[in-house]
C-alpha positions in Angstrom: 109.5 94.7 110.7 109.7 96.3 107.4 107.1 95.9 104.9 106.5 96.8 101.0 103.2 98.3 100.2 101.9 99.2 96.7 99.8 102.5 96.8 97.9 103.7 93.4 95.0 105.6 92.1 94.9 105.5 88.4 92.4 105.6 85.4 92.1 104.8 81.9 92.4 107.0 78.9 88.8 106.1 78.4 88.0 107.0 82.3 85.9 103.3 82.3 88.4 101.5 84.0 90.1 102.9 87.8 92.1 101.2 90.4 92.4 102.3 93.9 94.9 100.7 96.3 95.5 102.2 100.0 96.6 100.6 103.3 95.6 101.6 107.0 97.4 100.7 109.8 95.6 99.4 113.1 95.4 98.1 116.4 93.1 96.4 118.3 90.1 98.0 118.9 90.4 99.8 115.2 92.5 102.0 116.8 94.8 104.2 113.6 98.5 103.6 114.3 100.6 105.8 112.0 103.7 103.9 110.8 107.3 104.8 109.7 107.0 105.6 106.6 110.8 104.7 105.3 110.6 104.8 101.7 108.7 106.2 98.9 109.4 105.0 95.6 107.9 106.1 92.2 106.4 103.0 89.8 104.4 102.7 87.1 100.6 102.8 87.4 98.5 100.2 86.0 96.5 102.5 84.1 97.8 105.8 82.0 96.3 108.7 83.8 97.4 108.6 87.8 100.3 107.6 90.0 101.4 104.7 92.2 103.9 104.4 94.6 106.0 101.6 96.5 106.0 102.3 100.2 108.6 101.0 102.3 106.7 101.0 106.2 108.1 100.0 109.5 105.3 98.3 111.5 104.9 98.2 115.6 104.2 95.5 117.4 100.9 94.5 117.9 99.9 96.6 114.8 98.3 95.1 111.5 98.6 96.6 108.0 95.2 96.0 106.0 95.8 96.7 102.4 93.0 97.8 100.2 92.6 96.8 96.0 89.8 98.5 94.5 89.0 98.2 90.6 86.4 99.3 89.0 84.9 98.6 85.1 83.0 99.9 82.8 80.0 98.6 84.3 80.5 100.5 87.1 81.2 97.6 89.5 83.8 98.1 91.7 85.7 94.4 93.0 88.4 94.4 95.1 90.7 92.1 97.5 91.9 92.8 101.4 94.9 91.4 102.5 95.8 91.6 106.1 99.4 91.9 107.1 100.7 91.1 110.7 103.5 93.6 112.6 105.8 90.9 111.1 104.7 90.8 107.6 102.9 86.9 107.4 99.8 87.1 105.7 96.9 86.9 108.1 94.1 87.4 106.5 92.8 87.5 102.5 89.8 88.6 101.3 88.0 89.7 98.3 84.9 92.2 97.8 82.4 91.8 95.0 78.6 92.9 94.8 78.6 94.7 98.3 80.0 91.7 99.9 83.2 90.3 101.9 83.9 86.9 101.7 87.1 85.8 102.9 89.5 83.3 101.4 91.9 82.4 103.7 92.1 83.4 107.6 94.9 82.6 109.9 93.1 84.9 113.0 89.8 84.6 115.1 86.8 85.0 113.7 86.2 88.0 115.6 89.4 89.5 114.9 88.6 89.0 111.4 85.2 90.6 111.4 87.4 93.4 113.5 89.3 94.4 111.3 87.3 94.3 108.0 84.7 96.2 109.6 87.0 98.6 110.7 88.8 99.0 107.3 85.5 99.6 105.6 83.9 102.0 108.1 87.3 104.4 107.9 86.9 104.2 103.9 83.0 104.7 104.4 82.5 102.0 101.6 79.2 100.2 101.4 79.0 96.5 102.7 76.1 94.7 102.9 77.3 91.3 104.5 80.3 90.2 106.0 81.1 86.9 105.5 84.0 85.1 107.8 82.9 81.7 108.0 86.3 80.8 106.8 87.9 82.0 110.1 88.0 79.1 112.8 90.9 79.4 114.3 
Protein backbone atom coordinates (compact mmCIF):
# COMPACT_ATOMS: atom_id res chain seq x y z
CA UNK A 1 0.00 0.00 0.00
CA UNK A 2 1.09 3.43 -0.74
CA UNK A 3 1.03 6.01 1.74
CA UNK A 4 1.53 10.06 1.91
CA UNK A 5 3.67 11.31 4.67
CA UNK A 6 4.41 14.96 5.48
CA UNK A 7 8.11 15.42 6.64
CA UNK A 8 9.33 19.08 8.00
CA UNK A 9 11.67 20.76 10.20
CA UNK A 10 11.07 24.44 10.18
CA UNK A 11 11.48 27.64 12.44
CA UNK A 12 10.27 31.05 12.77
CA UNK A 13 11.92 34.19 11.70
CA UNK A 14 11.93 34.90 15.43
CA UNK A 15 13.48 31.19 16.19
CA UNK A 16 10.47 30.98 19.08
CA UNK A 17 8.36 28.85 17.26
CA UNK A 18 9.79 25.14 15.46
CA UNK A 19 7.94 22.26 14.05
CA UNK A 20 9.41 18.88 13.65
CA UNK A 21 7.58 16.11 11.77
CA UNK A 22 9.30 12.50 11.04
CA UNK A 23 7.95 9.01 10.52
CA UNK A 24 9.68 5.51 11.45
CA UNK A 25 8.69 2.47 10.06
CA UNK A 26 8.35 -0.74 12.28
CA UNK A 27 7.56 -4.17 13.01
CA UNK A 28 6.73 -6.01 15.73
CA UNK A 29 9.11 -6.17 18.26
CA UNK A 30 10.32 -2.40 17.36
CA UNK A 31 12.11 -3.88 14.83
CA UNK A 32 13.20 -0.62 11.90
CA UNK A 33 11.84 -1.71 8.46
CA UNK A 34 13.02 0.64 5.73
CA UNK A 35 10.30 1.34 3.25
CA UNK A 36 10.11 2.31 -0.53
CA UNK A 37 10.61 5.44 -0.62
CA UNK A 38 8.57 6.31 -4.11
CA UNK A 39 8.23 9.90 -4.11
CA UNK A 40 9.73 13.00 -2.76
CA UNK A 41 7.95 16.13 -3.37
CA UNK A 42 8.93 19.71 -2.33
CA UNK A 43 6.02 21.84 -0.16
CA UNK A 44 5.89 24.67 1.70
CA UNK A 45 6.99 24.73 5.32
CA UNK A 46 4.84 25.97 8.00
CA UNK A 47 7.21 28.25 9.19
CA UNK A 48 9.79 30.58 7.03
CA UNK A 49 13.24 29.25 7.71
CA UNK A 50 13.39 25.19 6.88
CA UNK A 51 11.97 22.72 4.52
CA UNK A 52 9.19 20.04 4.28
CA UNK A 53 8.57 17.48 2.05
CA UNK A 54 5.64 15.05 0.87
CA UNK A 55 6.80 11.54 0.93
CA UNK A 56 5.12 9.08 -1.20
CA UNK A 57 6.15 5.33 0.83
CA UNK A 58 5.27 1.86 -0.04
CA UNK A 59 4.66 -0.08 3.18
CA UNK A 60 5.18 -4.11 3.78
CA UNK A 61 3.03 -6.11 5.18
CA UNK A 62 2.91 -6.48 8.71
CA UNK A 63 4.82 -3.06 9.01
CA UNK A 64 3.34 0.10 10.69
CA UNK A 65 4.22 3.74 9.84
CA UNK A 66 4.24 5.94 13.20
CA UNK A 67 4.27 9.56 12.33
CA UNK A 68 5.78 12.05 14.54
CA UNK A 69 4.34 16.10 15.00
CA UNK A 70 6.46 18.07 17.27
CA UNK A 71 5.89 21.96 17.90
CA UNK A 72 7.34 23.89 19.98
CA UNK A 73 6.53 27.75 21.44
CA UNK A 74 8.00 30.34 22.87
CA UNK A 75 7.67 28.90 26.15
CA UNK A 76 9.74 26.39 25.29
CA UNK A 77 7.14 23.56 25.46
CA UNK A 78 7.26 21.28 22.94
CA UNK A 79 3.36 19.40 22.20
CA UNK A 80 3.02 17.08 19.66
CA UNK A 81 0.55 14.27 18.11
CA UNK A 82 1.37 10.43 16.98
CA UNK A 83 -0.51 8.87 14.52
CA UNK A 84 -0.10 5.22 13.76
CA UNK A 85 -0.59 3.99 10.34
CA UNK A 86 -1.23 0.24 9.43
CA UNK A 87 0.73 -1.55 6.13
CA UNK A 88 -2.64 -0.60 4.60
CA UNK A 89 -2.91 3.00 5.46
CA UNK A 90 -6.26 2.90 8.23
CA UNK A 91 -5.51 4.86 11.10
CA UNK A 92 -4.62 2.69 14.06
CA UNK A 93 -3.70 4.52 16.56
CA UNK A 94 -3.81 8.64 17.57
CA UNK A 95 -2.06 10.20 20.16
CA UNK A 96 -1.00 13.37 21.42
CA UNK A 97 2.08 14.45 23.75
CA UNK A 98 2.01 17.39 26.14
CA UNK A 99 3.95 18.04 29.47
CA UNK A 100 6.20 14.78 29.18
CA UNK A 101 3.15 12.74 28.66
CA UNK A 102 1.29 10.34 26.03
CA UNK A 103 -2.20 10.07 26.25
CA UNK A 104 -3.92 8.49 23.52
CA UNK A 105 -7.06 9.47 21.81
CA UNK A 106 -8.31 6.90 19.83
CA UNK A 107 -6.83 3.14 19.52
CA UNK A 108 -8.00 0.53 17.21
CA UNK A 109 -4.91 -2.14 18.53
CA UNK A 110 -4.12 -3.92 21.85
CA UNK A 111 -3.17 -2.24 24.55
CA UNK A 112 0.11 -3.81 24.47
CA UNK A 113 0.68 -3.20 20.94
CA UNK A 114 -0.09 0.31 21.65
CA UNK A 115 2.29 0.76 24.52
CA UNK A 116 4.74 -1.21 21.79
CA UNK A 117 4.90 0.97 19.58
CA UNK A 118 4.87 4.39 21.37
CA UNK A 119 7.51 3.22 23.47
CA UNK A 120 9.47 2.20 20.71
CA UNK A 121 8.86 5.49 18.67
CA UNK A 122 10.09 7.53 21.60
CA UNK A 123 13.10 5.47 22.63
CA UNK A 124 14.56 5.67 18.70
CA UNK A 125 13.96 9.66 19.00
CA UNK A 126 15.46 9.53 22.69
CA UNK A 127 12.64 12.04 23.70
CA UNK A 128 11.73 12.23 27.32
CA UNK A 129 8.37 10.56 28.55
CA UNK A 130 7.46 10.37 31.83
CA UNK A 131 4.04 8.36 31.59
CA UNK A 132 2.41 6.45 29.08
CA UNK A 133 -0.94 6.49 29.19
CA UNK A 134 -3.15 3.78 26.93
CA UNK A 135 -6.07 3.28 28.93
CA UNK A 136 -7.95 4.12 25.82
CA UNK A 137 -6.80 0.87 24.13
CA UNK A 138 -9.25 -2.13 24.89
CA UNK A 139 -9.53 -3.88 22.07
Amino acid sequence: MVLRVRVEKSTSRSGLHMRVSTYLVVGRGCVRAVPTQTSKTPVNPTYAKGEAYEVLLEVAKDNYVVVVDLRRNPQKKVRGDILVYGWDGSVLLRAVYRKLKIRVVECRVSRGLAEELVRCVYNVLKLPVKRYGVSRCEV
